[in-house]
N, C-alpha and C positions, 0 to 999 in steps of 0.2 A: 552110812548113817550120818546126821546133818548133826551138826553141833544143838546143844539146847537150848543155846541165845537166837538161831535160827530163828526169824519168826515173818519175816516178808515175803511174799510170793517168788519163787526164784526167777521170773520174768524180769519183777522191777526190781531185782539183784541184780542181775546180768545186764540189765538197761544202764543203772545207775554208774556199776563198774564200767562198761563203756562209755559213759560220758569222763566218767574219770580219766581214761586212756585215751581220748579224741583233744582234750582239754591238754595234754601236754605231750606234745607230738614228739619223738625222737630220729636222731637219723638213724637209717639201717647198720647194723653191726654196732651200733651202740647204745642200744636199748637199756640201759643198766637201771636206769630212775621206773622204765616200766617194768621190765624183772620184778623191783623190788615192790612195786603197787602189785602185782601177779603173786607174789608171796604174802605180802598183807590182806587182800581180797581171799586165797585156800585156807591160810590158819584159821581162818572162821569155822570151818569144815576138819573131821577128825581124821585126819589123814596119819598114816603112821611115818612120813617124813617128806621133810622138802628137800632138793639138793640143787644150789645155787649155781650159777657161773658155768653151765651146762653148755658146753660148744661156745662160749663167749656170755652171752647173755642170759643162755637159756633157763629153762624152771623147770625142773622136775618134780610130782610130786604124786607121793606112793600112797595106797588105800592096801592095806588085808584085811579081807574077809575072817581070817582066822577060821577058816574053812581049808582043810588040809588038800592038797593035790595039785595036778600038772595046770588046771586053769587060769588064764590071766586074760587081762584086759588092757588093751592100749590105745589110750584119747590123744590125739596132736591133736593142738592148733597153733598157729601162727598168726599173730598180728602184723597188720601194717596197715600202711592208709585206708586201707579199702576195709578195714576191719570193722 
């Protein structure tokens, strides 16, 4: 479920955020400045936690359904130039 302040198309969400991420490039393994744009861009979103510093840089960041049982869902992505 999408936060309430939600309100732009998530295309030119995900557009927008990637220009933000094109805009200040990092080198590999030191991602930390986009990490923390990665974490600013999901608290928009009701996530039930983020957890930082994940393999170095990484972002981890958890949804419950609050629907009881064995099922789950797992989205990777990776940025980098090409992204």
């Amino acid at each position: 479920r999408l936060a309430s302040s939600y309100t732009r198309p998530m295309s030119e969400l995900r557009t927008s955020f990637r220009h933000v991420l094109h805009a200040h490039p990092e080198l590999a393994h030191a991602e930390h400045a986009t990490a923390d744009q990665v974490v600013a861009f999901m608290q928009q979103f009701n996530s039930t936690g983020i957890v930082t510093a994940t393999a170095g840089a990484g972002v981890v960041v958890t949804f419950d359904s609050g629907v009881e049982g064995p099922r789950s869902l797992l989205l990777r992505a990776q940025c980098s130039t090409n992204c």
